[in-house]
Every structure is written in structure tokens, then in C-alpha cells.
C-alpha positions as CSV (number, residue, x, y, z in Angstrom):
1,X,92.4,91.3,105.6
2,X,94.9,94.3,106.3
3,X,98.0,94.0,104.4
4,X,99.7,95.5,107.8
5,X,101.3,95.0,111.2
6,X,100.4,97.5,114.0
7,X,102.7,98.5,116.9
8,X,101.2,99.5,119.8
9,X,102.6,102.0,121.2
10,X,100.4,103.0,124.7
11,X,100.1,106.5,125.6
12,X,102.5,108.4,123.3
13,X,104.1,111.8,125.2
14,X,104.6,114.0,122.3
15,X,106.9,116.2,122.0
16,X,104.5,119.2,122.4
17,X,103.6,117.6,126.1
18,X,100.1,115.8,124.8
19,X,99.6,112.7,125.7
20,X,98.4,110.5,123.0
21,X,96.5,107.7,124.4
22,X,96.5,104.2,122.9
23,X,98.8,105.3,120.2
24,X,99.5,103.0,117.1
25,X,102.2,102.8,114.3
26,X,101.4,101.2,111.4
27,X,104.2,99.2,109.0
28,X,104.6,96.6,106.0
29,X,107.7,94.7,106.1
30,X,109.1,93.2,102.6
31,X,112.1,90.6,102.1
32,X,113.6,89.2,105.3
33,X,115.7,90.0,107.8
34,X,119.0,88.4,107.5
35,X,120.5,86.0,109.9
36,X,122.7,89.0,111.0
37,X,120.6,91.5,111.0
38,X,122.5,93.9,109.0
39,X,120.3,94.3,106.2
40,X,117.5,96.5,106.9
41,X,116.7,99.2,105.1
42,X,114.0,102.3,106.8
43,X,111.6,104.2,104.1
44,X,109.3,106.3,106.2
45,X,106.2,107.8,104.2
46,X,105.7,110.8,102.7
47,X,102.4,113.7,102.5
48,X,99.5,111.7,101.6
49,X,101.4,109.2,101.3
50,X,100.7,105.2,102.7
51,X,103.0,102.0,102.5
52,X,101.6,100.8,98.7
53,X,102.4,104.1,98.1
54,X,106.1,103.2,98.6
55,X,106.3,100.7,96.9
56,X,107.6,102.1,93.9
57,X,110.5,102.7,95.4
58,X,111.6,99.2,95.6
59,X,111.2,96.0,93.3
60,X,113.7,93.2,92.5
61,X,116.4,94.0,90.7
62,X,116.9,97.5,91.8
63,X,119.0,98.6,94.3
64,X,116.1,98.1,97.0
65,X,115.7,94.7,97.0
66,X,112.8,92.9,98.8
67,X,115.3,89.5,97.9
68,X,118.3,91.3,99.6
69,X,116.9,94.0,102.0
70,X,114.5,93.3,104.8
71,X,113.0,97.1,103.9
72,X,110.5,98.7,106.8
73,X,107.5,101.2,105.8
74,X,106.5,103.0,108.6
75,X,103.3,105.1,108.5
76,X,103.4,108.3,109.4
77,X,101.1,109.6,112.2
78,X,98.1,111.2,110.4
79,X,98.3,109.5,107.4
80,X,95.2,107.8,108.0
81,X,97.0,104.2,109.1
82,X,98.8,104.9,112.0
83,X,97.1,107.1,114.6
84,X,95.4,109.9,112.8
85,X,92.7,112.3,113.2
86,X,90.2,110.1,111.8
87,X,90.5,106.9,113.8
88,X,90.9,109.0,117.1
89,X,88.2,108.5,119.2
90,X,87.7,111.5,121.7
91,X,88.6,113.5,123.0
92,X,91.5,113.7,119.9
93,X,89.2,113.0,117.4
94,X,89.1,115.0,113.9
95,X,90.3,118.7,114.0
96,X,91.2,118.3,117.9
97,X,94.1,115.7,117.0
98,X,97.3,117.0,118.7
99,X,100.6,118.6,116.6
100,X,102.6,115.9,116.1
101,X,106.4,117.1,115.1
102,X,109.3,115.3,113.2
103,X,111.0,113.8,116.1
104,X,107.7,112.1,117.5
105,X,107.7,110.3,114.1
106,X,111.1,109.3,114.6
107,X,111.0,108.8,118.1
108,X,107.9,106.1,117.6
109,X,109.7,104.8,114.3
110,X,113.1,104.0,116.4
111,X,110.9,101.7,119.3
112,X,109.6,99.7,116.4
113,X,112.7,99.0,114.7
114,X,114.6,98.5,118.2
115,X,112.3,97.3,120.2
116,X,109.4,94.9,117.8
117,X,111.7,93.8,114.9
118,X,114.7,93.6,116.8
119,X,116.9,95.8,114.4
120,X,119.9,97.1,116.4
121,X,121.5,99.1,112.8
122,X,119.9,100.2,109.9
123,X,121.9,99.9,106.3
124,X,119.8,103.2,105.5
125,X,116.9,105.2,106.0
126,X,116.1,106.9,102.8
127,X,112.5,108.4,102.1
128,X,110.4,110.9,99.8
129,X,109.1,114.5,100.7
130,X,108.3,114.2,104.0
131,X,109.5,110.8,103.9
132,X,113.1,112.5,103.1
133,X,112.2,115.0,106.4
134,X,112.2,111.7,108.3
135,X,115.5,110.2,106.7
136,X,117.1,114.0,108.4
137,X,116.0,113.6,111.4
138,X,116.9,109.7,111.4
139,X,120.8,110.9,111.2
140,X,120.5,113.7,113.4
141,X,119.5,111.5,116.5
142,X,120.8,107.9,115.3
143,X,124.0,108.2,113.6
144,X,125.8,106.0,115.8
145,X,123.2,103.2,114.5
146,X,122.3,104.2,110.6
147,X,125.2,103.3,107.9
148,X,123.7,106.0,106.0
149,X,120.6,108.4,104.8
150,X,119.5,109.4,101.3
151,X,116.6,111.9,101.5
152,X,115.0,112.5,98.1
153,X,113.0,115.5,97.4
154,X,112.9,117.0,101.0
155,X,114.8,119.2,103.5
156,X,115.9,118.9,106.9
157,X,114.1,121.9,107.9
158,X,110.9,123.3,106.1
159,X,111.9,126.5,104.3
160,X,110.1,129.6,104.8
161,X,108.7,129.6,101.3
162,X,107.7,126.4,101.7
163,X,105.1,127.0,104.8
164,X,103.6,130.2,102.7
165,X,103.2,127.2,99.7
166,X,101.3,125.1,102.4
167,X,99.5,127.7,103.8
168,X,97.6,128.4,100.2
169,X,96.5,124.8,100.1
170,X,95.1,124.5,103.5
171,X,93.4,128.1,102.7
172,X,91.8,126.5,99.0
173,X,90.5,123.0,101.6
174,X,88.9,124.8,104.6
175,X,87.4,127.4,102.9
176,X,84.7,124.7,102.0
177,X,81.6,125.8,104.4
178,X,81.5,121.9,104.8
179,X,84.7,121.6,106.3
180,X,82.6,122.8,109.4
181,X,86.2,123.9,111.7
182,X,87.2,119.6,110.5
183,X,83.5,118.8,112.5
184,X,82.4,117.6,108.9
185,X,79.6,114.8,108.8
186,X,80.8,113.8,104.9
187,X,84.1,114.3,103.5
188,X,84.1,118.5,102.1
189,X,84.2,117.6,98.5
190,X,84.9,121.1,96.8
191,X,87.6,122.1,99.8
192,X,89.4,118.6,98.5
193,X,89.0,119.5,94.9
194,X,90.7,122.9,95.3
195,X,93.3,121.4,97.5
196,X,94.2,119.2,94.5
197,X,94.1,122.0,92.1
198,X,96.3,124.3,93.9
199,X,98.7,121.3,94.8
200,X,99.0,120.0,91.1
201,X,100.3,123.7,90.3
202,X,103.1,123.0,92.7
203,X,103.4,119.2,92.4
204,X,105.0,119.2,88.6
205,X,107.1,121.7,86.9
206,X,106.5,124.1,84.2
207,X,108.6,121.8,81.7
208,X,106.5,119.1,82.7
209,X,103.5,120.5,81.6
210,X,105.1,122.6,78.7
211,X,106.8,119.2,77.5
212,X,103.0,117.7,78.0
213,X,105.6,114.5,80.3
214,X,102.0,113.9,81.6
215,X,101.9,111.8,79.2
216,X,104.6,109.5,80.3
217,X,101.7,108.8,82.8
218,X,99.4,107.9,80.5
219,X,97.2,111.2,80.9
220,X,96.2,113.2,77.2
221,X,95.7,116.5,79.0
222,X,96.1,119.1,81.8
223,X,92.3,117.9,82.6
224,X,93.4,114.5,83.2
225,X,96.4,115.7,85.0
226,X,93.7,117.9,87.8
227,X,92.1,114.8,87.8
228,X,94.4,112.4,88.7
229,X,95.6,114.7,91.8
230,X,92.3,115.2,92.7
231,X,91.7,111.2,92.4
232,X,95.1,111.3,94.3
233,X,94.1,113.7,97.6
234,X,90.3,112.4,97.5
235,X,91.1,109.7,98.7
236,X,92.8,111.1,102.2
237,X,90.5,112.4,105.1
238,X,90.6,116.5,105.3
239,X,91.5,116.3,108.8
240,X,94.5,113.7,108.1
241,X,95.6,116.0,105.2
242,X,95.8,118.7,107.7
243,X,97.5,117.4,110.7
244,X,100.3,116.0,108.2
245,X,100.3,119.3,107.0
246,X,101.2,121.0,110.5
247,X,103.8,118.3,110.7
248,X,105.5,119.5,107.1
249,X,105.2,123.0,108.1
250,X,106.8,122.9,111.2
251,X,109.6,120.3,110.1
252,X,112.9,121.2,111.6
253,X,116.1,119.4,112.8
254,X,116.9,121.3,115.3
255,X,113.8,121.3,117.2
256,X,115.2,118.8,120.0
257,X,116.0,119.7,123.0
258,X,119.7,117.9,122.4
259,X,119.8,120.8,119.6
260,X,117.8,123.7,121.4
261,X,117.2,124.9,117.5
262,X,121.1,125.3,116.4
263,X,120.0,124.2,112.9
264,X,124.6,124.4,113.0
265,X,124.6,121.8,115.7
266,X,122.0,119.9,114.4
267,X,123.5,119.0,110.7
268,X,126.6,119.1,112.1
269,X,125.2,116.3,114.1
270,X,124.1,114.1,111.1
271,X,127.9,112.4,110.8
272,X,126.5,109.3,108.4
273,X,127.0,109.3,105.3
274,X,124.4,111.0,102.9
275,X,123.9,111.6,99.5
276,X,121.0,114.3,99.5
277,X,118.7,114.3,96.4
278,X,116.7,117.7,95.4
279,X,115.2,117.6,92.3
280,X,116.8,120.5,90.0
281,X,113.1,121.3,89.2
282,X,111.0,121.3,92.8
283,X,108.7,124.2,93.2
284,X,109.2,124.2,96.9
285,X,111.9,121.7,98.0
286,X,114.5,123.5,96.0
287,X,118.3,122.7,95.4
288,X,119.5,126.1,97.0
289,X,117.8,125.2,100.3
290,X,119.5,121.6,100.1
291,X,122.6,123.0,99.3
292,X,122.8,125.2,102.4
293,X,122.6,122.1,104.7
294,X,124.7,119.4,103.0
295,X,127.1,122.5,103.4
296,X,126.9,121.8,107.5
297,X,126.8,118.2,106.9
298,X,130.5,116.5,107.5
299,X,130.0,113.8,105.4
300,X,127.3,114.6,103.0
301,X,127.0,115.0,99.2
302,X,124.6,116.7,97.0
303,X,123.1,115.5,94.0
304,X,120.2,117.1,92.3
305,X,118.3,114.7,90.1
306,X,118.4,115.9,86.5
307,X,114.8,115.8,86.2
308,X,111.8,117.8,84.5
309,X,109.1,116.3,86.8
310,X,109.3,118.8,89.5
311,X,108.9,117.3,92.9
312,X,107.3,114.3,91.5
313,X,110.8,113.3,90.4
314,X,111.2,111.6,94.0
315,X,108.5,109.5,93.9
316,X,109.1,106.9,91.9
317,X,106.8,107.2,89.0
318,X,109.4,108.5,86.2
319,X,111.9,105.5,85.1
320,X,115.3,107.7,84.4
321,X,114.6,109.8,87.3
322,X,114.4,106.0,89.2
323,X,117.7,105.1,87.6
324,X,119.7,107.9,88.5
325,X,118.8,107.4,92.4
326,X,119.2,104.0,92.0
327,X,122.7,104.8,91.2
328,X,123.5,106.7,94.8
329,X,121.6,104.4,96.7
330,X,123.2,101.0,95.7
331,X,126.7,103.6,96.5
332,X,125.2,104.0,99.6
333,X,124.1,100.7,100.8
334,X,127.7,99.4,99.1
335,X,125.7,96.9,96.4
């Protein structure tokens, strides 16, 4: 049995003026909702990414707690789960599977909490990557109903570097001849496998890998490291990979018409309080790019997680990096 709810959510206008028809969002809930309500807690995922996924973000005794918080994992569109390129039946099916942006994420996300689970105010939204993307764009529109955001490892708008980063890995996947223009009849094997290799150049830092910290993983070698991302991305349909990936490129806060792309206006907007989390060693999310936006945010703090693990450090797989977000959340959520 699926370890899910659904949301229905009809035919979905996008922000791009596509109609989505018979749209779905897909979401775990853990803990429960307290008799007032005031204890939910939004973690949207991140590039690849699905609810178990998440999960090691929260556990009891930390300051996400399924016995305190009622925490929501929403599913990104195109992750597979929620409506994606591979379970879109024509004529959105594979490779023709509209651009979904940010703010249709959010836009879908805020119906579900509002509307199915009744939540009128969020304690926080906090999220990974793209997850952290989300948590932005959460505060830009919904201040007035969101205590407070904690992105980790992301930016409010995708950097330029960032999209040339992206654009190598989508180069290394459809260059397989059996990527067939995302037509494919089985999944395009070696297009995957180079996808992982470039991305696990990017993924970790060069102290990880000097400072062999794989092994805090329980991998021996750089091999085992390839492999693991390639177990990692192999698992995710091309198509979905790609359509996420649009979405990461094209990430950007002020891309609203309430903003009319005033990236100013837009932070400025974000008046909840945030403690924004860069990892000092991120290949593509970097500090400086964090560090120009908490500058436009009114009540927002910067604080790079001392961390060798690259981007990794946000996802939830390295204890001290764990602890020391641990610390600004339970800040945050006032714990």
C-alpha cells in the first residue's frame, strides 16, 4: 500500500498559462496536529528528492519532532509522486510535460495546507536545495501566515553559475541516443550514469573527498562514492529529472506578477523571520549568493553551516552538520 495521501487538485493553471489537467500533489504527514493548530511545520522536497527522502531531517528528539510537530512533506511536481512527466498521460506525457515554476509549487502547496489539512499558520517552512527554494518563496507570498523560514542549502533565486552547473548535467543525460528527445521505451541507462558522474563532482566538496568523509558513509572509495550517486539518480525517471531541473533553473522570487521581477521588492517582502543556511563549502549554492539576499531581507540572519560535505551538508546525512541546524531551528520554532 502507498505510504501517501494525494490531493487532487483538478486542472492546475500554471503559472506559464498551461493548463494541467487532473493535477495531483502528493504528501506524508508525521505527528499530529494539535488541538490548536499551531504546530505545523512545512518541509517541501528537494531535486530528486521524495518524502522518505526527508525524513532525515526529522526524528524524535530533535528539534523536528513527529511527538511535537504535525510536519507536512509535500512532493514536488516532477518528482515522480506528485504529477510528473512519467505518470502524465497525454497529451503532457514524458518530454511534453509543461514548465512548472516555484510559485506553482507553492501555489498547489498553500491549497493543501489551507484548504485539505485545515492549517490556517505554519510554525515554519524549512526545506533542502530546492526544498530551501520553496521555503523563499513560502515567505515571499505568506508572511502574514508563516512564523518563520529556514532554507538550508538553497537560494531564493538560482544564480547564474548555477544554471551553467545544470546545464552540463542535462548535456552528460540526453546525450544518450536512447534518451530518444525523453520518447525513450526503457530508461537511457548511460545518459543516467553520466548524469550521476558529473553531479557527484558537484554534489561533495574537494575536502570531502580529499579528507576521504565518504567514509562517514560507509563507502571505502571514490568508486563506491560514483556508485552510490549513480544508485541515487537511477532510480528517478530521465524525464522527471529534467522537468525538476527546468524548475531549479529558472527558480526566482521575483517572478510573480505581485513582484514583476524586483528581486528588491521581493526579499524585501519576505518579513518572517529567517535564519538562512548555506553550506561554507557548496559548489553551486554558495555563501556569497546567500549573503546578497539575507542583505534585502528585514528580518533575516545568515549562518553558513561549518561543514566539509559540500552541498550534501543540508541533507541530513552528516550528524554535526544535523546538530548545528538543529540549533537555529529549535531558535526558530522557539523549543
Amino acid at each position: 500500500m502507498a505510504d501517501y495521501d494525494v490531493f487532487a487538485l483538478g486542472d492546475l493553471e500554471l503559472q506559464s498559462g498551461v493548463r494541467l489537467p487532473d493535477a495531483r500533489l502528493v504528501y506524508k504527514t508525521y505527528g499530529a496536529l494539535s488541538a490548536a493548530r499551531d504546530n505545523a511545520v512545512l518541509i517541501p522536497t528537494f531535486y530528486g528528492g521524495q518524502h522518505p527522502d526527508c525524513e532525515a531531517m526529522f526524528a524524535p528528539g530533535r528539534a523536528l519532532d513527529p511527538g511535537r510537530h504535525f510536519i507536512i512533506v509535500v512532493n514536488m511536481i516532477g518528482n515522480g509522486l506528485s504529477s510528473s512527466p512519467s505518470n502524465t498521460p497525454l497529451p503532457f506525457d514524458r518530454a511534453r510535460f509543461p514548465s512548472v515554476a516555484i510559485y506553482d509549487n507553492v501555489a498547489c502547496q498553500h491549497r493543501l495546507v489551507t484548504r485539505k489539512l485545515g492549517v490556517e499558520r505554519l510554525r515554519l517552512v524549512t526545506g533542502f536545495s530546492m526544498g530551501a527554494q520553496q521555503a523563499f518563496h513560502w515567505g515571499a507570498l505568506h508572511s502574514d501566515t508563516v512564523d518563520a523560514i529556514a532554507p538550508i542549502c538553497g537560494s531564493a533565486r538560482t544564480s547564474p553559475h548555477n544554471v551553467v552547473f545544470l546545464e552540463g548535467v542535462k548535456a552528460a543525460l540526453t546525450a544518450d541516443a536512447a534518451y530518444a528527445k525523453g520518447d525513450y521505451a526503457a530508461p537511457p541507462r548511460k545518459g543516467l550514469d553520466a548524469f550521476s558522474r558529473v553531479y557527484a563532482g558537484w554534489m561533495y566538496s574537494q575536502d570531502f573527498y580529499r579528507d576521504r568523509s565518504y567514509r562517514d558513509m560507509g563507502l571505502e572509495s571514490i568508486d563506491d562514492v560514483l556508485r552510490f550517486v549513480e544508485g541515487r539518480f537511477g532510480q528517478r525517471d530521465a524525464n522527471d529529472l529534467l522537468a525538476m531541473l527546468w524548475t531549479w533553473q529558472h527558480a526566482d522570487v521575483a517572478a510573480h506578477p505581485r513582484f514583476g521581477g524586483d528581486l528588491k521588492a521581493a526579499l524585501g517582502a519576505i518579513t518572517t523571520r529567517a535564519i538562512v543556511m548555506p553550506s561554507e563549502t557548496d559548489l553551486y549554492f554558495r555563501v556569497r549568493d546567500n549573503e546578497l539576499e539575507v542583505a534585502q531581507m528585514p528580518n533575516a540572519e545568515l549562518r553558513p553551516i561549518p561543514s566539509t560535505w559540500g552541498h550534501s551538508a543540508g541533507r541530513g546525512g552528516n550528524p554535526p552538520d544535523n546538530r548545528f541546524i538543529d540549533t537555529a531551528l529549535r531558535e526558530l520554532l522557539g523549543d
